[in-house]
C-alpha positions in Angstrom: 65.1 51.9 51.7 65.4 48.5 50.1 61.8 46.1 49.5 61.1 44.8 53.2 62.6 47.8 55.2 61.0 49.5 58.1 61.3 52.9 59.3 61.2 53.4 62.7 60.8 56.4 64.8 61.4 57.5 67.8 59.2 60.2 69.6 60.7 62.5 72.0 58.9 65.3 74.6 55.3 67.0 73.2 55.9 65.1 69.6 53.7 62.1 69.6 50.0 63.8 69.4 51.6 66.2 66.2 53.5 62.5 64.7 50.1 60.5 65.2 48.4 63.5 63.6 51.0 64.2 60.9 51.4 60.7 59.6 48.1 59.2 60.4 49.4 55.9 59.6 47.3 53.4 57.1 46.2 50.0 58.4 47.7 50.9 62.2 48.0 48.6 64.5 49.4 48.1 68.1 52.0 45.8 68.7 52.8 44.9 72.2 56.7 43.3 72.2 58.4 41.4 74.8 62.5 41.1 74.3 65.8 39.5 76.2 65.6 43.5 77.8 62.6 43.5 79.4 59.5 45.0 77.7 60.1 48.7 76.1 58.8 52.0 76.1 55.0 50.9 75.5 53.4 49.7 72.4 54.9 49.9 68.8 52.3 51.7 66.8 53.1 50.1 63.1 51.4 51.0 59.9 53.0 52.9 56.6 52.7 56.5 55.1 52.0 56.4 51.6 53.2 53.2 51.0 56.4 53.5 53.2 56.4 50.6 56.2 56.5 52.7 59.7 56.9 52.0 63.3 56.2 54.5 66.1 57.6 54.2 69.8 57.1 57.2 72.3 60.5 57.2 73.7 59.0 58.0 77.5 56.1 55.9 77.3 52.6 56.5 77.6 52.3 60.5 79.9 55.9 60.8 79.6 56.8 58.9 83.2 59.8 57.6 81.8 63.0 59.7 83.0 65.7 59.8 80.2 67.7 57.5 82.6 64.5 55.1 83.0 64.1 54.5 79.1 64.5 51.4 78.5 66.7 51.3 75.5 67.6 48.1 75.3 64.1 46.8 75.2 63.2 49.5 72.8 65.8 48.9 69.9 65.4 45.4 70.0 61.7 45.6 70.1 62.0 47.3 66.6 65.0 45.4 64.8 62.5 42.4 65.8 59.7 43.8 63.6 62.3 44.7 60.9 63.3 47.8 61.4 66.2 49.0 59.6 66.0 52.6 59.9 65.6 55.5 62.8 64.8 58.5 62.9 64.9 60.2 66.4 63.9 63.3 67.6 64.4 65.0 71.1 64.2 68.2 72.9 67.8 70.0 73.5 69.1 73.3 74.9 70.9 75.3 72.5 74.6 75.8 73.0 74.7 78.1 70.2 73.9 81.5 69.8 73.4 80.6 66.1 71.3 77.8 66.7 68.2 79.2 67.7 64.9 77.8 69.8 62.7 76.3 67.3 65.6 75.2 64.7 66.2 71.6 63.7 69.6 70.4 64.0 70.8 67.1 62.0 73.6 65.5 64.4 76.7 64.3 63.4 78.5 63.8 66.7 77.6 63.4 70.3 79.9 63.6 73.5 79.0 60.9 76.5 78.3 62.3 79.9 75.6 59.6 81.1 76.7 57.2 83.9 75.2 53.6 84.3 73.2 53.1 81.5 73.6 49.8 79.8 75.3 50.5 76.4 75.8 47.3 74.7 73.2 44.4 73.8 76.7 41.8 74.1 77.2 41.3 77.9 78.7 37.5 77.1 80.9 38.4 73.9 83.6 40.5 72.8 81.5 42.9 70.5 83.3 45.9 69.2 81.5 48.2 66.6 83.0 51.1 65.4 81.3 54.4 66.2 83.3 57.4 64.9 80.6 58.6 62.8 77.9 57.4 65.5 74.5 58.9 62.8 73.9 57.6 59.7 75.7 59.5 56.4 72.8 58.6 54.5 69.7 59.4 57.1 71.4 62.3 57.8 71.6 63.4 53.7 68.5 62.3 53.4 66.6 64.4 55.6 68.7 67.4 55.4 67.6 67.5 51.5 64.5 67.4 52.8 65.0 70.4 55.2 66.0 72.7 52.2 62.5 72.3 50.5 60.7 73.7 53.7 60.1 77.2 53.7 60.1 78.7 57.0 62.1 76.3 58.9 65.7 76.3 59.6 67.2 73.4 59.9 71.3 72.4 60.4 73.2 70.2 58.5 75.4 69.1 61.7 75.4 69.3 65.5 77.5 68.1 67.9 75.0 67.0 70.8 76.3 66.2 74.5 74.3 64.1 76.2 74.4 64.4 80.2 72.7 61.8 82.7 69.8 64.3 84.2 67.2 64.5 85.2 68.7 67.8 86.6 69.6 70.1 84.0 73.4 71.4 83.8 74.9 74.1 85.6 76.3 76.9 84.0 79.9 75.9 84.5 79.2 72.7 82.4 76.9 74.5 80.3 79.8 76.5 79.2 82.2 73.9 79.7 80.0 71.9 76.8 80.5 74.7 74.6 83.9 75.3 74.9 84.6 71.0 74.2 82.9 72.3 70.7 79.0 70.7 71.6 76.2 72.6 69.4 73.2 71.2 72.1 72.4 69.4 74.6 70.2 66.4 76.0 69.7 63.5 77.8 68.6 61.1 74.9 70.6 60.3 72.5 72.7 57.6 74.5 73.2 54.5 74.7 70.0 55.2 71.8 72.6 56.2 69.1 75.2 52.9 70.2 72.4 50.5 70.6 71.4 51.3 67.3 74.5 50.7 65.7 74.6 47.4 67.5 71.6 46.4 66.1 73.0 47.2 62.4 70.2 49.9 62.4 70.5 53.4 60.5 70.4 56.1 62.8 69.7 59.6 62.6 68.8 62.2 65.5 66.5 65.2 65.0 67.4 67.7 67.7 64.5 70.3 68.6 66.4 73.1 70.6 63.5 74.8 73.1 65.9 77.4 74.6 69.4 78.4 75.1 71.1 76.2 78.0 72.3 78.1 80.7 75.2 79.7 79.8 73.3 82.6 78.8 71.7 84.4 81.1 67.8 84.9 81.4 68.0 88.5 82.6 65.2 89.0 85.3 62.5 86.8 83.9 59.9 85.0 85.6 59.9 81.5 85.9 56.0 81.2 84.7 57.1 83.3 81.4 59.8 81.7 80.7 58.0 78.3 80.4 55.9 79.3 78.7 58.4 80.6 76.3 60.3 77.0 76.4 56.6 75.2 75.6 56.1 77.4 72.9 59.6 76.9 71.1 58.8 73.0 71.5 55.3 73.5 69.7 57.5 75.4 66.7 60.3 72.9 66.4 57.7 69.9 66.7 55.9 71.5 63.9 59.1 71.8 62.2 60.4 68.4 62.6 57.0 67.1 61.2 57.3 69.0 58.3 60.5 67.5 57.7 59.6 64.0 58.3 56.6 64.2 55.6 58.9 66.1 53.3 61.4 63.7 53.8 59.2 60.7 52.9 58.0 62.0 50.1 61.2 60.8 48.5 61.7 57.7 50.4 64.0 56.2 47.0 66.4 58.6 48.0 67.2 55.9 50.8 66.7 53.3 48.4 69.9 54.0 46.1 72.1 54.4 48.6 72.9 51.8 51.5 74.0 52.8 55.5 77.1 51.4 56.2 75.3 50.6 59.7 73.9 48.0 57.9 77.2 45.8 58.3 78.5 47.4 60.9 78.8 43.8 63.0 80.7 42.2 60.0 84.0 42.6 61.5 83.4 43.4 65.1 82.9 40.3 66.8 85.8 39.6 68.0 84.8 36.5 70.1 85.1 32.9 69.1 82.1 32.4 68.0 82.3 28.3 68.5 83.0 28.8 72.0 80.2 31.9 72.4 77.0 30.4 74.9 74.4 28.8 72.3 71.9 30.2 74.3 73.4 33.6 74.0 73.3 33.3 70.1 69.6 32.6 70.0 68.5 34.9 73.2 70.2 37.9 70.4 69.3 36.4 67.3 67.5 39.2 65.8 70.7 41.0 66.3 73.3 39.0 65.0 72.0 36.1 64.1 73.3 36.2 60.6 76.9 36.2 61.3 76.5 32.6 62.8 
C-alpha cells in the first residue's frame, strides 16, 4: 500500500468482538458518515495497526439486524472510498460446497456466481459506466493474504474459491445446493454482492475471506438434532473467526508486500465510462465525486 492508503475492512457474522480485540486499533476513533446512498452500516471505526491506516465497518450493523438484502452497500463503499480507502478485505460466513473444504477453513475467492435479485449494483444510475469484472477479487489482495496464510500453523486456508451468492435470508434447498456445486461453486453466501462490484466501481481492491461454518445442504445431517447441530455451526464460526484473525495480523505484518505491487482496480474506471462526459448532469459528477471525480 502506497503513502496515504487506507485499508478497509469489512466484518461479517460473530467477527467484530475477535477484530476489535485482534487489532486493537491506535488512536481509534468513530466516524459517523453520511453519502449520496443513504447512511451505511453504522459507524466507521478508523485508527491503524502498527503503523498501517485502518477502517472497520460491521457489515450488519450494530446486533447484526441488518439482513444480507438490507446492507446497505452502496452507503457502505462509498462511506469508505470517502475517508480514503483503497483497499478491502472482507470476510463472511459460507456453507461449504466442498467436501475438501472443511468447517473452520479459510477460503481466498477468486470468482463468484450472482443469484441475488434487486439489489442495487452500480453507484452510475445517470451514465453509461461499464467496468470490467472477470477477475471480480483483487490479484494482489488475494496474493497477499494467501502468503500470509502459509505462515500460520494450524489453519488451512485456500488459495481460490468460487463463491455463489444467493438472495436469502432463507438458506438453499438441496436441489440448488447441489445445483451450485455441479455449476463448479466452492461455497456459498449471501454477501459478497453487489459488495464485490461496488467495490470495483469505486476503484477499490477487493478481496473476500470466506469462513465456511458447515457443509450446505447437499449433504445430509444424518439424524441430528437441531440444538447440536448449532451448536456445531457456532463453534466452526468461533474456529474460522480465529483463523481469519490470525491471517489478517499475519498479513499485516508485511503490509510492503502491497506496497510493490499495484491492484489493477485501482484504474479500473479509466476506460469504462462510456458516456459523454460533457453532456453527463454536473450535479451527477459532484453527487459521485469521491468516485470518479478524477476522470473529469
Amino acid at each position: 500500500m502506497a503513502n496515504g492508503s487506507l485499508l478497509g475492512i469489512l466484518s461479517g457474522s460473530g467477527l467484530e468482538k475477535k477484530l476489535a480485540d485482534a487489532l486493537d486499533l491506535d488512536s481509534a476513533e468513530s466516524v459517523v458518515c453520511e453519502t449520496p446512498f443513504g447512511p451505511p452500516s453504522g459507524a466507521i471505526v478508523r485508527g491503524s495497526y502498527r503503523g498501517t491506516p485502518i477502517a472497520v465497518l460491521s457489515r450488519h450493523g450494530d446486533g447484526h439486524l441488518l439482513s444480507p438484502a438490507a446492507v446497505p452497500y452502496r452507503a457502505n463503499i462509498f462511506a469508505l472510498k470517502s475517508l480514503g480507502c483503497t483497499h478491502i478485505v472482507a470476510f463472511g460466513a459460507t456453507g461449504s460446497l466442498r467436501d475438501e473444504v472443511e468447517p473452520g477453513d479459510l477460503v481466498i475467492c477468486d470468482q463468484l456466481i450472482d443469484r441475488t435479485e434487486g439489489r442495487p449494483r452500480t453507484f452510475y444510475e445517470h451514465a453509461a459506466v461499464h467496468a470490467e469484472f472477470a477477475e471480480p477479487f483483487c490479484p494482489v489482495l488475494r496474493r497477499w493474504l494467501h502468503d500470509a496464510g502459509t505462515m500460520i500453523d494450524g489453519v488451512r486456508v485456500h488459495a481460490s474459491g468460487c463463491y455463489v451468492c444467493i438472495q436469502g435470508p432463507s438458506f438453499s434447498t438441496r436441489a440448488e445446493s447441489n445445483l451450485y456445486r455441479a455449476w463448479g461453486a466452492d461455497v456459498v453466501g449471501m454477501t459478497a454482492l453487489p459488495e464485490a462490484r461496488l467495490a470495483r466501481e469505486a476503484e477499490i481492491a477487493y478481496a473476500l475471506v470466506a469462513l465456511p461454518t458447515d457443509y450446505d445442504c447437499w449433504r445430509t445431517r444424518g439424524e441430528r438434532d437441531e440444538d447440536s447441530l448449532l451448536a456445531e455451526i457456532i463453534g466452526n464460526l468461533n474456529r474460522a473467526a480465529d483463523a481469519s484473525m490470525a491471517l489478517l495480523t499475519a498479513a499485516l505484518g508485511d503490509i510492503d508486500a502491497l506496497q510493490r505491487t499495484p491492484s489493477p482496480a485501482h484504474t479500473a474506471l479509466a476506460r469504462a465510462i462510456w458516456s459523454d462526459k460533457s453532456q453527463i448532469d454536473p450535479t451527477e459528477i459532484e453527487r459521485l465525486r469521491p468516485l470518479w471525480g478524477r476522470y473529469f
